[in-house]
Structures are given as C-alpha cells and as structure tokens.
C-alpha positions as CSV (number, residue, x, y, z in Angstrom):
1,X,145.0,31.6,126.4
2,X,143.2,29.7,129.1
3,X,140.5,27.5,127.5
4,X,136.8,27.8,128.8
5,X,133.7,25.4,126.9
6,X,134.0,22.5,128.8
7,X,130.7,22.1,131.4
8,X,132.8,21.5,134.2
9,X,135.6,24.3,133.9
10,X,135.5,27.0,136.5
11,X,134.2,30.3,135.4
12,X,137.8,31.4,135.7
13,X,139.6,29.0,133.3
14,X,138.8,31.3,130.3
15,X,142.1,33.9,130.1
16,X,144.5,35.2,127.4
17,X,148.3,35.2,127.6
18,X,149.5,38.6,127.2
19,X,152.1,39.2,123.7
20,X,155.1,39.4,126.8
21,X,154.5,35.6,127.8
22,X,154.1,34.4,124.2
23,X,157.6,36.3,122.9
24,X,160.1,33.8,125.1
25,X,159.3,30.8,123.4
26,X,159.6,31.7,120.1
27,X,163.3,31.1,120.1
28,X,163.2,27.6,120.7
29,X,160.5,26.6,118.2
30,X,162.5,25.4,114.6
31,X,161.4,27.2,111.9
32,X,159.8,26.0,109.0
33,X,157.2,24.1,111.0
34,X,153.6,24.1,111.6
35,X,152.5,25.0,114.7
36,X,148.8,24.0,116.1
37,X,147.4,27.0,118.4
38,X,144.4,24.6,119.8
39,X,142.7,27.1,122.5
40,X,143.2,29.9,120.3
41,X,141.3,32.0,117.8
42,X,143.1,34.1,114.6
43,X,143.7,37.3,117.5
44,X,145.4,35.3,120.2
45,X,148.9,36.6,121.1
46,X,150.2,33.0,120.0
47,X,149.0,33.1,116.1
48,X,149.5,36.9,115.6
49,X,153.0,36.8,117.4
50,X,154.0,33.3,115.5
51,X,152.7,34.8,112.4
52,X,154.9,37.4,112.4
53,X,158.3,35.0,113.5
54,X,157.6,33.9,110.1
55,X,156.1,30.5,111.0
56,X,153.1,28.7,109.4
57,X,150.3,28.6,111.9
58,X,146.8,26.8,112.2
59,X,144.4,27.9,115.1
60,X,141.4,26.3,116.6
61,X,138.4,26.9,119.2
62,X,136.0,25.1,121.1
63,X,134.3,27.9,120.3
64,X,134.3,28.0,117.0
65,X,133.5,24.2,116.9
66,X,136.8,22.5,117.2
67,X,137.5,20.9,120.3
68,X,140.7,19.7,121.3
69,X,140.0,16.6,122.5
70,X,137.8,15.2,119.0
71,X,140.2,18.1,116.6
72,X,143.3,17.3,114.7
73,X,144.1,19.5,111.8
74,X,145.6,17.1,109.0
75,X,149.3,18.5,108.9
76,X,151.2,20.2,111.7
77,X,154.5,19.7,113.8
78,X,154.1,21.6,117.4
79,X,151.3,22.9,119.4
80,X,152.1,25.6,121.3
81,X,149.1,27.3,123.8
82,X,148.1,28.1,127.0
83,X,145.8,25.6,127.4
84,X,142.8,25.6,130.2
85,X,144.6,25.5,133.7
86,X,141.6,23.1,135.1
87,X,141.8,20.2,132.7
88,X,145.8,20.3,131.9
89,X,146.5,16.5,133.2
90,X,144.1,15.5,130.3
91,X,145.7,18.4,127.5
92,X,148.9,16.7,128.8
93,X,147.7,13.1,128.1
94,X,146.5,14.3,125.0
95,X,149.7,16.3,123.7
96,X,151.9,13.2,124.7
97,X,149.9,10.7,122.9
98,X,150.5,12.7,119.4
99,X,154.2,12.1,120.2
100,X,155.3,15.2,118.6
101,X,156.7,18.3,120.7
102,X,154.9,20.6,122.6
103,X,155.0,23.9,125.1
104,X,151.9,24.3,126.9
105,X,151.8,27.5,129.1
106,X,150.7,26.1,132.6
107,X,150.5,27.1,136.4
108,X,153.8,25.9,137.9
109,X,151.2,25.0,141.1
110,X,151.3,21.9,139.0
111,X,155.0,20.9,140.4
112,X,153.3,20.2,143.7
113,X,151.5,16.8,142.1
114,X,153.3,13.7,141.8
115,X,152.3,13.1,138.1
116,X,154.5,15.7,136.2
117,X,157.4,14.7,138.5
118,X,157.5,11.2,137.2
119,X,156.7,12.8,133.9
120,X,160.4,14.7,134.2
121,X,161.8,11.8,135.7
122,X,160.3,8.9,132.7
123,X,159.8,11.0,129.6
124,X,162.0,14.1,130.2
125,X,159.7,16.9,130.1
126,X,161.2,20.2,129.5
127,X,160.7,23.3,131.6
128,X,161.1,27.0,130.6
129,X,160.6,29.0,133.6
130,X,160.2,32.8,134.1
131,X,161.6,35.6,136.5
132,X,157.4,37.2,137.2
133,X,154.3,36.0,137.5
134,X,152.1,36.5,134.2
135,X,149.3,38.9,135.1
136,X,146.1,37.4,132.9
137,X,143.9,39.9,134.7
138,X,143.6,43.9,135.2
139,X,143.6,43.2,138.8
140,X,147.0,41.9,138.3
141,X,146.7,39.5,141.2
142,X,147.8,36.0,140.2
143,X,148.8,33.9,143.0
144,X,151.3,32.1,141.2
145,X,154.0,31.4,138.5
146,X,153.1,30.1,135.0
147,X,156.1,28.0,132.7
148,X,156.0,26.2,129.4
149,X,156.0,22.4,130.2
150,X,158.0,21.7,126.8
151,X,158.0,18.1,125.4
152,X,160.9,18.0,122.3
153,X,161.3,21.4,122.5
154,X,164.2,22.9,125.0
155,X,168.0,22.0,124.2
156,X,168.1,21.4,128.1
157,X,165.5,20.6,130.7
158,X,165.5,23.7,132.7
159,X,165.8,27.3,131.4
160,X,164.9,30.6,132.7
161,X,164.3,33.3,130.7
162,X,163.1,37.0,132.0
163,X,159.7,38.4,131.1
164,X,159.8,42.2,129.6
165,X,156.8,43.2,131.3
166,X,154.6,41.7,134.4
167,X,151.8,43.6,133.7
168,X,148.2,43.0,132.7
169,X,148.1,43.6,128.9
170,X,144.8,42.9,127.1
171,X,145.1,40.6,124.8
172,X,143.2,40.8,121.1
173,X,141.9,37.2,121.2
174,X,139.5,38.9,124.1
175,X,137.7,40.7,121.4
176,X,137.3,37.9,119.7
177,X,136.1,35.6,122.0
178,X,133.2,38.1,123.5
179,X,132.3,38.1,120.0
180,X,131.9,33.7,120.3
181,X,130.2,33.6,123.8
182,X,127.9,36.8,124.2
183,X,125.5,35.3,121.6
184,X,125.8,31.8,123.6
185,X,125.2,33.5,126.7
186,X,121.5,35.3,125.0
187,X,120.8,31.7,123.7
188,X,121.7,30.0,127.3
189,X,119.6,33.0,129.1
190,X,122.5,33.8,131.0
C-alpha cells in the first residue's frame, strides 16, 4: 500500500498493492521472524498474505495513529510495505537507520536519481525486479515499473521474478481505509 496522511503528499500517494505484487517476496523473507507492515492496516494484501506464510506479523497506520516516522513497535525483525511513493527518500533514511532488513515496494522511476545509485554502490541495496507493471488502479494505467528495494534480504542483488497477474485487483485494505478517512473527510468538511 501506498501511504497517504502526510499534509504534503499528493492526493494520489494513497494506493494498495494488489495480493499478485505481495506473493513474490515472500520466498525470500526467513521464517520465524517478525515482520513490521508500517503503511498497512489488518486487510492489507501484506498482513493477510504474510499471515497465511505462517509468519508473525504486526501492522500500523497513520491512520490509525501510528506514524512511521515517531512508531516503533517494541519487537520485530523486517518491515516489509509499499510505502508512500512521494516521501520514499525519507522511508529509506528511516528503514536504513534501524539497520535491520527491509523490502520496500517502490517506483523503479527512482533509478533515474543519483541517491539510490550510490546506495547500490556503498551499502549494497538489493533489487527484486518484475516482468509487468503493478496496476494499483481500475484504470490500469501506471506509467511505470514498481521493485522491492531489499536491504538484507535478496541472496544476490538483482532478481527478476514474474508477476501472475498485471491486472487491477482491489485490494481489502481499501475497505478498510475508507472506513479511517471518510469520517476525517466529514470532520475536515471535505
């Protein structure tokens, strides 16, 4: 999911990662670890599908009160998210200074900055690219790639994998979040 709460996000930074773009990394996380879900709510296609792979998850919200930038739960060993596209440099400064591994779901448009070259280059970021675009619309019209920028995750720094689908699949965290804002929205007058 694409994180939204932040004053100076675009409209369009709030989206869901379909179960399709969530399944491929589940291979590569070690089990018997807890993984931190930080943009996510208990239906996001990351809890319910890590869940299931048997791991011990702990989710959080800005919605629901816990931002990510003032929110660490006690105990956990990985976040894994799709993390707001429009404030990733800062999620990435953030998830680097726990030290402790990572795959954040991000626009490959990214690769065209300087800063996570140097970031392959220094600290040896990871990179789990796909075959299709992720649709995170019904309009099914994104303009570009999405990868997992892994930190500590990947047994190599480059892997592709192939998506199963390409096509706009609602995600249940959707319910959940119209659930957190449309009361917000009465409140705000919007």
């Amino acid at each position: 999911m694409i994180y939204a709460g932040y004053r100076n996000n675009p409209k369009g930074d709030e989206q869901y990662t379909p179960q399709y773009a969530v399944l491929p990394i589940l291979k590569y996380l070690p089990k018997k670890k807890i993984i931190w879900c930080p943009f996510d709510t208990a239906h996001s296609e990351y809890v319910i599908a890590l869940k299931e792979a048997g791991f011990k998850v702990i989710h959080s919200h800005i919605e629901t009160g816990q931002d990510f930038f003032e929110y660490e739960p006690t105990e956990w060993d990985i976040i894994v998210s799709n993390p707001p596209f429009s404030i990733k440099k800062q999620i990435l400064e953030r998830c680097l200074s726990f030290n402790k591994p990572f795959a954040l779901l991000l626009t490959n448009l990214w690769l065209n900055s300087s800063a996570p070259c140097r970031l392959f280059k220094e600290i040896e970021m990871q990179i789990l690219l796909f075959d299709k675009r992720i649709q995170f619309t019904e309009k099914n019209g994104v303009y570009f790639n999405s990868s997992y920028f892994c930190y500590k995750i990947l047994p190599k720094q480059i892997i592709f994998e192939e998506l199963r689908d390409s096509k706009y699949l609602q995600s249940r965290m959707h319910e959940d979040m119209e659930k957190l804002i449309k009361p917000l929205m009465k409140i705000k007058g919007e």
